[in-house]
C-alpha positions as semicolon CSV with decimal commas, in nm:
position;residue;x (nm);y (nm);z (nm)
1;X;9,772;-12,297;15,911
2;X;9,513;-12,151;15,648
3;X;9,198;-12,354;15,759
4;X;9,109;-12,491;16,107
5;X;8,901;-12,848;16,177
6;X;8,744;-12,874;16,476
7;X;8,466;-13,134;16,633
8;X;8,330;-13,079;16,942
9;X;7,966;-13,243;17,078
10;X;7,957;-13,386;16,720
11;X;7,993;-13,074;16,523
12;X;8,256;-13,060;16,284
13;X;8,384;-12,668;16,250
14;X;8,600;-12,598;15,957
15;X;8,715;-12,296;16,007
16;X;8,911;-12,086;15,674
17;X;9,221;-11,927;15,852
18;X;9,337;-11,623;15,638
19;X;9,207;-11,293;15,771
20;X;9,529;-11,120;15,628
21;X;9,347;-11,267;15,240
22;X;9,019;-11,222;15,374
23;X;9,005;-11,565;15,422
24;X;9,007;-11,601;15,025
25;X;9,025;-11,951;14,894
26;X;9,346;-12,113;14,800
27;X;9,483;-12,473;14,706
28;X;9,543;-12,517;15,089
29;X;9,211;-12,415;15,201
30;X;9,045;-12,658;14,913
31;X;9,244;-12,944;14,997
32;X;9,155;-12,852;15,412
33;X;8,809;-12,855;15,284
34;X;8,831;-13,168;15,146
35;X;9,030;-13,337;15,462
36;X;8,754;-13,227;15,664
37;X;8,486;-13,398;15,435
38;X;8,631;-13,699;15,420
39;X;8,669;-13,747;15,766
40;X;8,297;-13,644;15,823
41;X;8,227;-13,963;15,610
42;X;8,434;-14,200;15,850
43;X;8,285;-14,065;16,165
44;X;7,927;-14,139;16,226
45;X;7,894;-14,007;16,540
46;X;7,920;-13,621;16,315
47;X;7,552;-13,454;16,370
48;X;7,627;-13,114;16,152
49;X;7,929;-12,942;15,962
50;X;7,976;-12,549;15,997
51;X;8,163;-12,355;15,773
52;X;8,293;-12,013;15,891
53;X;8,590;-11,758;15,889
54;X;8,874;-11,649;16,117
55;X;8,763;-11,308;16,268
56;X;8,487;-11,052;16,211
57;X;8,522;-10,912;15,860
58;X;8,503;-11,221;15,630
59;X;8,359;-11,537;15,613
60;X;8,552;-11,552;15,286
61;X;8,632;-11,310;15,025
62;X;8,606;-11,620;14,745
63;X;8,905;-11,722;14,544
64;X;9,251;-11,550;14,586
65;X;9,306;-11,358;14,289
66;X;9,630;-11,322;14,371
67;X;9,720;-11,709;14,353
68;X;9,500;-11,730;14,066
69;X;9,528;-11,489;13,864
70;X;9,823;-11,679;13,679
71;X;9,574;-11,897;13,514
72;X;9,520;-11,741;13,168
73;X;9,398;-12,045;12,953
74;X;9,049;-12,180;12,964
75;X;9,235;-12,551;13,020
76;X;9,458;-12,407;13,303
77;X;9,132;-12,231;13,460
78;X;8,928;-12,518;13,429
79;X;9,181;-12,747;13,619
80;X;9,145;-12,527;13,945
81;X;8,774;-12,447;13,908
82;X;8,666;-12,854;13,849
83;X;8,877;-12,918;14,143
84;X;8,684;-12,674;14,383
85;X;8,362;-12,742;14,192
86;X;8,404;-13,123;14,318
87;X;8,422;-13,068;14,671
88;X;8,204;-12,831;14,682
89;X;7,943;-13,120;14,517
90;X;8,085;-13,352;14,820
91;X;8,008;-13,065;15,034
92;X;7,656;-13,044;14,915
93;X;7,583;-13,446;14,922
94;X;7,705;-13,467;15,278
95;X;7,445;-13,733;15,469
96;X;7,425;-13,430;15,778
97;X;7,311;-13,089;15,788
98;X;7,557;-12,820;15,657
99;X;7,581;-12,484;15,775
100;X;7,751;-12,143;15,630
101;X;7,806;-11,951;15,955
102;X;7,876;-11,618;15,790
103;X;8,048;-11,406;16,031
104;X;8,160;-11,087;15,789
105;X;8,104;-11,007;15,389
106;X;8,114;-11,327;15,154
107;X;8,184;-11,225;14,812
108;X;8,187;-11,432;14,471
109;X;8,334;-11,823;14,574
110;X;8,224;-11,721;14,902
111;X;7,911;-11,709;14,850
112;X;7,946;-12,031;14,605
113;X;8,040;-12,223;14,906
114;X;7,732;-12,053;15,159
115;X;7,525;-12,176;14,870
116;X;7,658;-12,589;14,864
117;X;7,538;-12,567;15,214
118;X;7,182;-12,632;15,376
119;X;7,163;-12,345;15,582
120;X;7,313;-11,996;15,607
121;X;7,326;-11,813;15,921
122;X;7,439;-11,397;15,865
123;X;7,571;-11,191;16,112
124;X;7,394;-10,827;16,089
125;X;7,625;-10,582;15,944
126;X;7,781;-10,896;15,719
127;X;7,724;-10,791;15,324
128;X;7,715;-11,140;15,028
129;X;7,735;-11,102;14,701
130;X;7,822;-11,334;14,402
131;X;7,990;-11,044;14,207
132;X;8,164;-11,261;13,971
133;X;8,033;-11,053;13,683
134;X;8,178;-10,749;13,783
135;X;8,496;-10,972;13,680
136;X;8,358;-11,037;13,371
137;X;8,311;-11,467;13,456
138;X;8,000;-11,639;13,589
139;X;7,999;-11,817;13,938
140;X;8,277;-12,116;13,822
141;X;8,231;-12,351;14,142
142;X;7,903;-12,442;14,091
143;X;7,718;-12,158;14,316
144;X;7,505;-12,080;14,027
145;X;7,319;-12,383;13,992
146;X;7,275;-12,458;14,404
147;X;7,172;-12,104;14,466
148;X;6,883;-12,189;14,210
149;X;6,775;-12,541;14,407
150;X;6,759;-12,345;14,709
151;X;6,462;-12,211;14,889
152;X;6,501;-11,879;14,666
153;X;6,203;-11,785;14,410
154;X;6,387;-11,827;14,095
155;X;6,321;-11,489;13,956
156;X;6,495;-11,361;14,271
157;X;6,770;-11,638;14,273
158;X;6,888;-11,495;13,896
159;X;6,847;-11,124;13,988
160;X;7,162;-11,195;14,306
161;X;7,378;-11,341;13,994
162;X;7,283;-11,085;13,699
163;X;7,333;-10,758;13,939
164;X;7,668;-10,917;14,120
165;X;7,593;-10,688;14,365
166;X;7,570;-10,675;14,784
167;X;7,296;-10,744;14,974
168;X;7,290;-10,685;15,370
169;X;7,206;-10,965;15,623
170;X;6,840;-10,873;15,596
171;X;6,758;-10,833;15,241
172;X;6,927;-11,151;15,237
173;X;6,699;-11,320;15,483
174;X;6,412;-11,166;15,293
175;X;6,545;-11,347;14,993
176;X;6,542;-11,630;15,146
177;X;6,904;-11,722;15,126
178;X;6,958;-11,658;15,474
179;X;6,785;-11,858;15,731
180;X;6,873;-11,696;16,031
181;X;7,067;-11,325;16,087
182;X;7,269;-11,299;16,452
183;X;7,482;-11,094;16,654
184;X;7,724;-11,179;16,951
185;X;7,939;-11,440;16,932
186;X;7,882;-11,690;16,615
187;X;7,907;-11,993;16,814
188;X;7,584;-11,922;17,033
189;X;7,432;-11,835;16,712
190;X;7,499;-12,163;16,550
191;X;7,360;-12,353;16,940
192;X;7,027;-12,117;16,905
193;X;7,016;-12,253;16,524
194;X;7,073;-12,611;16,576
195;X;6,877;-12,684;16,944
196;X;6,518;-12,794;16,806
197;X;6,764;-13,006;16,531
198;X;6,967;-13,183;16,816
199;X;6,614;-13,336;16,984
200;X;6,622;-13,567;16,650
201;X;6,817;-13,887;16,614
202;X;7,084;-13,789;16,331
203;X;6,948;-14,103;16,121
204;X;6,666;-13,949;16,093
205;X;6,874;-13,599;15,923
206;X;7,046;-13,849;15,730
207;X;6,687;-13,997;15,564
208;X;6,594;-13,654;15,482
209;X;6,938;-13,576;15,328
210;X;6,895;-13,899;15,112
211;X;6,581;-13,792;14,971
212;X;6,727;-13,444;14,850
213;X;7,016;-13,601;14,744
214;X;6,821;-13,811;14,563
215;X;6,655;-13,565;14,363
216;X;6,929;-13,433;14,291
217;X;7,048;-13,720;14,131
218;X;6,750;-13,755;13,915
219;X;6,778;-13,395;13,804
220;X;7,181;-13,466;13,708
221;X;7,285;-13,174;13,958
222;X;7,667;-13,271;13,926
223;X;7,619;-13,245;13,512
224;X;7,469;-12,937;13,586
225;X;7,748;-12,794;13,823
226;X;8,057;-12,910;13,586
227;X;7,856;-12,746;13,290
228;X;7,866;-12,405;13,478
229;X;8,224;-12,489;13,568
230;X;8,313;-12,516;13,155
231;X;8,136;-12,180;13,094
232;X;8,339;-12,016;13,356
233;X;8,677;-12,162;13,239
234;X;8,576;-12,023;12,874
235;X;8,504;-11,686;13,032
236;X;8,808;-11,659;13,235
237;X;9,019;-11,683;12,920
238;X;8,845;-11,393;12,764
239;X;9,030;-11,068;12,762
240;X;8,730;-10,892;12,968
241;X;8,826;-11,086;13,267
242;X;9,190;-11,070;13,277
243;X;9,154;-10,695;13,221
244;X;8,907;-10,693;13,473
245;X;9,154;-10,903;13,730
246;X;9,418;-10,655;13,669
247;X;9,230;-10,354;13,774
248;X;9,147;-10,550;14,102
249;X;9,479;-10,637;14,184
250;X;9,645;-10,295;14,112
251;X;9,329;-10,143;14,372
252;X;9,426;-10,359;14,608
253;X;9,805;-10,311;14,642
C-alpha cells in the first residue's frame, strides 16, 4: 500500500508509504490523500490531521519523476498538477489543525504539501527545500502561494523559492517555516506539539480555522493557487525542464 490512514485519540495520521521512491508522490498517494480528507469531513469527533513519511530519510521527496516525467504537454501537465493542486486547497481549508510531521528531507511537492498545512514540525538532521527551479518549473501545486500566507516575512518566503535550495531544521525554524524541530521518535514529538492544543474544545479550533479560511476567501487564495498551477504547466512544457528531468533521471539510475 503506498499511503497509510490511521486515527487514533482523534488524530487522523496519513502516512505516505514509499521509502523505496522516497515517499515521492504518485496518483495513488494523491487519491490516498484525498480518501483521508474526505473522511476527516464525515467524522467530527477528528481533533488534528498529521502528515508524515514511512521511515527516517523522507517525509517526501515531492512528485515521482519517474511516473511523471511522461507528461510533455502543458495540457497533459496541467491535468496532474490541477488535480494535486485541489487537494492540496482541501488540505489547507480543513476545519482542524493540520500538521507536516517531517521526519527526513522534503524536497520540491514535498515541501508544497508541509506548506498547505498549519504547522510543520522538523526532525534535526531533516533538510526542505522547494528546488523546483533547479528543474527549470516553479512550485506547480500551489506551495508558492501558501508558503507566502504563512508566518514567513515575505522577503524571506521568496528567497526559499528563488535559491531552490536546502535549508536544515534550524535555519528553517529561524525562518519561521518550522514551528517546532525534534528528535526521538516523531510520534512523541507530535504529543509534546499538540498537549496545550488538546485542553481546548475542537469547536473552538474549528472558529479559528473559519476565520483564516475566511480570509482566504476574500483574498481569492484558490484563484491564486490554480494561477501558479497554469504557470507551472507552461513551464513544464519548455525544453529547459524536460532537459533538466532527463539529467535527474539518468543520476538516479
Amino acid at each position: 500500500m503506498d499511503f497509510i490512514i490511521a486515527e487514533q485519540e482523534g488524530i487522523v495520521t496519513f502516512t505516505i508509504n514509499r521509502p523505496e521512491r522516497r515517499n515521492a508522490i504518485n496518483y495513488a498517494v494523491m487519491e490516498g490523500l484525498k480518501e483521508a480528507i474526505e473522511y476527516i469531513h464525515n467524522h467530527e469527533t477528528v481533533r488534528a490531521f498529521v502528515i508524515t513519511g514511512t521511515g527516517d530519510q523522507a517525509f517526501c521527496s515531492g512528485g515521482d519523476l519517474a511516473e511523471f516525467h511522461h507528461l510533455i504537454t502543458e495540457e497533459e501537465a496541467y491535468s496532474m498538477l490541477s488535480k494535486m493542486a485541489e487537494i492540496l486547497y482541501d488540505l489547507a481549508t480543513l476545519p482542524i489543525p493540520t500538521i507536516a510531521l517531517i521526519n527526513g528531507v522534503a524536497v520540491g511537492g514535498g515541501c508544497e504539501i508541509a506548506a498547505a498545512c498549519d504547522f510543520r514540525l522538523v526532525k534535526k538532521g531533516a533538510r526542505c527545500g522547494f528546488i523546483q527551479g533547479t528543474l527549470g518549473i516553479t512550485t506547480g501545486w500551489g506551495g508558492g502561494t501558501y508558503l507566502l500566507e504563512r508566518g514567513l516575512q515575505q522577503e524571506k518566503a521568496l528567497k526559499m523559492l528563488l535559491e531552490a535550495r536546502l535549508y536544515n531544521a534550524e535555519q528553517l525554524f529561524a525562518l519561521g517555516f518550522a514551528q517546532y524541530i525534534f528528535e526521538g521518535e516523531k510520534n512523541e514529538a507530535i504529543k509534546d506539539f499538540i498537549a496545550d492544543m488538546e485542553k481546548i474544545h475542537p469547536s473552538v479550533h474549528k472558529a479559528y480555522k473559519e476565520i483564516l479560511i475566511r480570509k482566504w476567501n476574500s483574498q481569492h487564495l484558490k484563484e491564486r493557487v490554480m494561477e501558479e498551477v497554469r504557470t507551472c504547466a507552461k513551464l513544464w512544457e519548455s525544453e529547459a525542464h524536460h532537459q533538466a528531468v532527463k539529467q535527474f533521471l539518468s543520476k538516479t539510475k
